[in-house]
N, C-alpha and C positions, 0 to 999 in steps of 0.2 A: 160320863163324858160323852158315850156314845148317844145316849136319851135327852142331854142336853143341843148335841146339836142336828137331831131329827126336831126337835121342836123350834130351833131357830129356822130349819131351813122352812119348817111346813108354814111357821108365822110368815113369813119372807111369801111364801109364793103365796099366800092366803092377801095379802097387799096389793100383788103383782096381778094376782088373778092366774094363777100357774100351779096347778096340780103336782105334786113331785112324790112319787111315792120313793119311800125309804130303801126299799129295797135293792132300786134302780138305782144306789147312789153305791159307785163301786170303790173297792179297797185302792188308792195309788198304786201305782206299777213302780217299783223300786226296780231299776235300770242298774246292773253289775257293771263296775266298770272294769275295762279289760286289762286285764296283769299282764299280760305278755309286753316286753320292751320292743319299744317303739324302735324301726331303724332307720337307724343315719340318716342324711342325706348328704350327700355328695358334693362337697362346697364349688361353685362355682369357679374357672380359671377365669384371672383376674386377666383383661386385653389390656394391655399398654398401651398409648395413645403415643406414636411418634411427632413430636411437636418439627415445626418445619425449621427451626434453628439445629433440631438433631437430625432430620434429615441431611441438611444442610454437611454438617460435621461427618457424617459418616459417609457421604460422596466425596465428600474433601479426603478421606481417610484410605477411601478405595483406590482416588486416583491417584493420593501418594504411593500406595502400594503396589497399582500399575507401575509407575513411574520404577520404583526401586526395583524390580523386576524386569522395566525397560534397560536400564541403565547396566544394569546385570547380563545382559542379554547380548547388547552388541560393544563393540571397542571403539567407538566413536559415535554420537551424538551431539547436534546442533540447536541450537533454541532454534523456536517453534515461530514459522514467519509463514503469515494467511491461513495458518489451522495445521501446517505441516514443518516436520521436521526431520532434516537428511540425517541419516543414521548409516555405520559403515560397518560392517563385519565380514573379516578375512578377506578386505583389498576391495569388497566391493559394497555399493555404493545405493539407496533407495531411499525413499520415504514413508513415515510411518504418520498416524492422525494423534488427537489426544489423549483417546483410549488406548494407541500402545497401536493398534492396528496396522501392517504393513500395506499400503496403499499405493502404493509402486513398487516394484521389486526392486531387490538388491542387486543390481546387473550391470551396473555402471561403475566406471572404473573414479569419478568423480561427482559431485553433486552439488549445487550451491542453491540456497536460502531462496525463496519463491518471491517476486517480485508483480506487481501485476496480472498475476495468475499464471507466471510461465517462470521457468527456472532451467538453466542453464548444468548440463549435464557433459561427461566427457566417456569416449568409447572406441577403444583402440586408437589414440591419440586426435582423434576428431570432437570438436563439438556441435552442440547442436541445442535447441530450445524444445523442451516437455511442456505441457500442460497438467492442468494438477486431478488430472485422472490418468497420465501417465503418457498421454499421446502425443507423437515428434509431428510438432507442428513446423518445424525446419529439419531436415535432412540433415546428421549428424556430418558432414563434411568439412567443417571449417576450421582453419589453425587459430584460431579465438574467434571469442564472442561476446560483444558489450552485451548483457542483457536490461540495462538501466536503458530506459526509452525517452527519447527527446522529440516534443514533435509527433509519439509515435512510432519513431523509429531506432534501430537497434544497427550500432557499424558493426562487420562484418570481416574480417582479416583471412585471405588464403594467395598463398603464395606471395604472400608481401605486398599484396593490393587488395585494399579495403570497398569496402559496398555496403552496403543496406537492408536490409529486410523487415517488415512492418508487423504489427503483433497477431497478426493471422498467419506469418513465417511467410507470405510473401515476398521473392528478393527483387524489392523496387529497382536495388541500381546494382549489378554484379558488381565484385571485386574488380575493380578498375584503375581505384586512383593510388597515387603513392602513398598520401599524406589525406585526414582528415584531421580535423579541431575537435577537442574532447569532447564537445556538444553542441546544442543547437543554441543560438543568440537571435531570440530578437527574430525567430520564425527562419532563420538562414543559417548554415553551416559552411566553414571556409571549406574548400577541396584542392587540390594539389597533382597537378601531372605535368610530367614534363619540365618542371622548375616554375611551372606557371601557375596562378590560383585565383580563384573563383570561386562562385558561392553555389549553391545546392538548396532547395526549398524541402520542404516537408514530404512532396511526391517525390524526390528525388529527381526533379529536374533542374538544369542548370541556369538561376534565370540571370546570372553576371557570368559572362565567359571570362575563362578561366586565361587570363593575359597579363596579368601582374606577375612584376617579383616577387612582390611581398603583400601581402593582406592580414590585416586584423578581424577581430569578432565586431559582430556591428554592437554597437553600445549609444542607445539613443539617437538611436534614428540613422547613425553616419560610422562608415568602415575607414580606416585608417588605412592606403595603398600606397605601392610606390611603382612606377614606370620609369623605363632606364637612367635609374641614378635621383629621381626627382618624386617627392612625395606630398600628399596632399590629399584630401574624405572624399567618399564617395556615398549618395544613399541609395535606398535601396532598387532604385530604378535605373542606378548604375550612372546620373550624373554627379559631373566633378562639383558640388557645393562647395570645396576647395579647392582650386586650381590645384593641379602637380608640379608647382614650381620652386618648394624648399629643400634644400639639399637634406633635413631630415624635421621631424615634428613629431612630436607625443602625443598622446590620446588627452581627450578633453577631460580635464577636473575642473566643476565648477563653473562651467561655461568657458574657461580658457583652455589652450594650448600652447603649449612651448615650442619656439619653431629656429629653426637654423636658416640665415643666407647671408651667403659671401660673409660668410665668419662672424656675421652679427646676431646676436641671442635676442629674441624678443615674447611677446606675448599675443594672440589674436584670439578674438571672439568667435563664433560660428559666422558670423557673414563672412569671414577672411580679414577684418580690418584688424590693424595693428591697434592694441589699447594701452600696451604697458611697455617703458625699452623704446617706446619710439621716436626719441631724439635726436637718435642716433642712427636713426634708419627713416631721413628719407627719400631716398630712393624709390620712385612708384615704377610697378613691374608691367608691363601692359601688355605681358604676354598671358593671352586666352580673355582677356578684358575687353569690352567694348569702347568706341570712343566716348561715348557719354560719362562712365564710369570716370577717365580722367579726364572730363568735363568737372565734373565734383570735387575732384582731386580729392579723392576718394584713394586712401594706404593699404593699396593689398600688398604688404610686405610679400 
């Protein structure tokens, strides 16, 4: 076997033109392979990929367990109005955010719900207006306080006269008057002193003096007044658009008003003219009328 293939290789290089002497052709290297076991390897930790709906789930999970831990925490809690919510423990009174975080102290004897960035506190029987980093933008002094803003501005109650202060805690108009109207109409609020009322604007100035018995909220442009004994609208510039001369009248529904004179009931549009009932009324008044007016003969009941 060995002589058959020296004589193949020496044919082979005798073609090629290659010399190969027999001797230079060496035995294969058989290669051991190695018996010793091979070790382990250390299988990889497999990374979990947090998908964002389990994210999701497990901040929902944390801030419920805030929460039961909130709730656990103090003797009273309010829902959550502009990011905070008054929370009370042992009498006293703060606010916390939605992580649970106390963001105002507990030091108030009272606390209500946040409104416009400001919320209405109570402190040794005074109130006064916080802001929602905890700072008395009004001087806790006052025996109430609206904190619901009209206009921008907030009524004020001490010592049984009412006033004003604006949402910088500003007090536009001191506690002055008897009597305010729950809110602002129409850019003006009634006011009250002395049995007499008038209107009040947004600065708190008075721009209808305060000389009626009676006044309404203005509604459409015109106030419902009455002067000694005799009623009839006024707008906002404080002329009488309705004479003062019905012993009494309702507020306008629908364009009409119901109106009283000399015991007869009828009906008048905004110019003052009688449109309904007036069979029976007519009598024209010409008191505060021009002569032209009953030129026309024109029914201002």
């Amino acid at each position: 076997m060995k002589k058959s293939l020296i004589n193949i290789l020496f044919l082979s290089s005798t073609i090629t033109g290659v010399v190969v002497n027999a001797q230079s052709i060496e035995k294969p290297v058989i290669v051991e392979k190695n018996t010793e076991p091979k070790k382990q390897a250390t299988p990889k930790k497999k990374i979990q990929k947090t998908t964002p709906k389990q994210a999701t789930e497990q901040q929902k999970q944390s801030i419920l367990n805030k929460n039961i831990s909130v709730k656990k925490k103090y003797n009273n809690i309010f829902d959550f109005s502009e990011g905070l919510a008054s929370v009370e423990l042992n009498g006293k009174w703060g606010f916390i955010n939605k992580t649970g975080k106390e963001v105002i102290p507990l030091k108030y004897d009272d606390a209500y719900p946040f409104s416009e960035g400001l919320a209405k506190v109570k402190l040794n029987g005074k109130y006064g207006l916080i802001n929602m980093i905890g700072k008395e933008v009004t001087p806790l002094k006052y025996d109430e306080i609206m904190p619901f803003f009209y206009e921008g501005l907030a009524t004020t109650r001490l010592n049984m006269k009412y006033g004003f202060v604006d949402k910088m805690g500003k007090e536009v108009t001191p506690p002055k008057y008897d009597y305010v109207s729950h809110s602002f109409s129409e850019g003006l609020i009634q006011v009250r002193l002395s049995n007499k009322n008038g209107f009040v604007d947004e600065i708190g100035k008075e721009v209808i003096p305060l000389k009626y018995d009676y006044a309404d909220s203005f509604s459409e442009g015109l106030a419902r007044v009455t002067l000694n004994g005799k009623a009839g609208f006024i707008d906002k510039s404080e002329k009488e658009v309705i004479p003062l001369n019905y012993d009494w009248i309702n507020s306008f529904y629908e364009g009409l008003a119901k109106a009283q004179l000399n015991g007869k009931i009828f009906y008048i549009n905004k110019e003052g003219k009688c449109v309904k009932n007036c069979e029976i009324n007519l009598q024209i008044i010409f008191n505060k009328k021009t002569k032209n007016d009953a030129q026309q003969n024109t029914q201002y009941i």
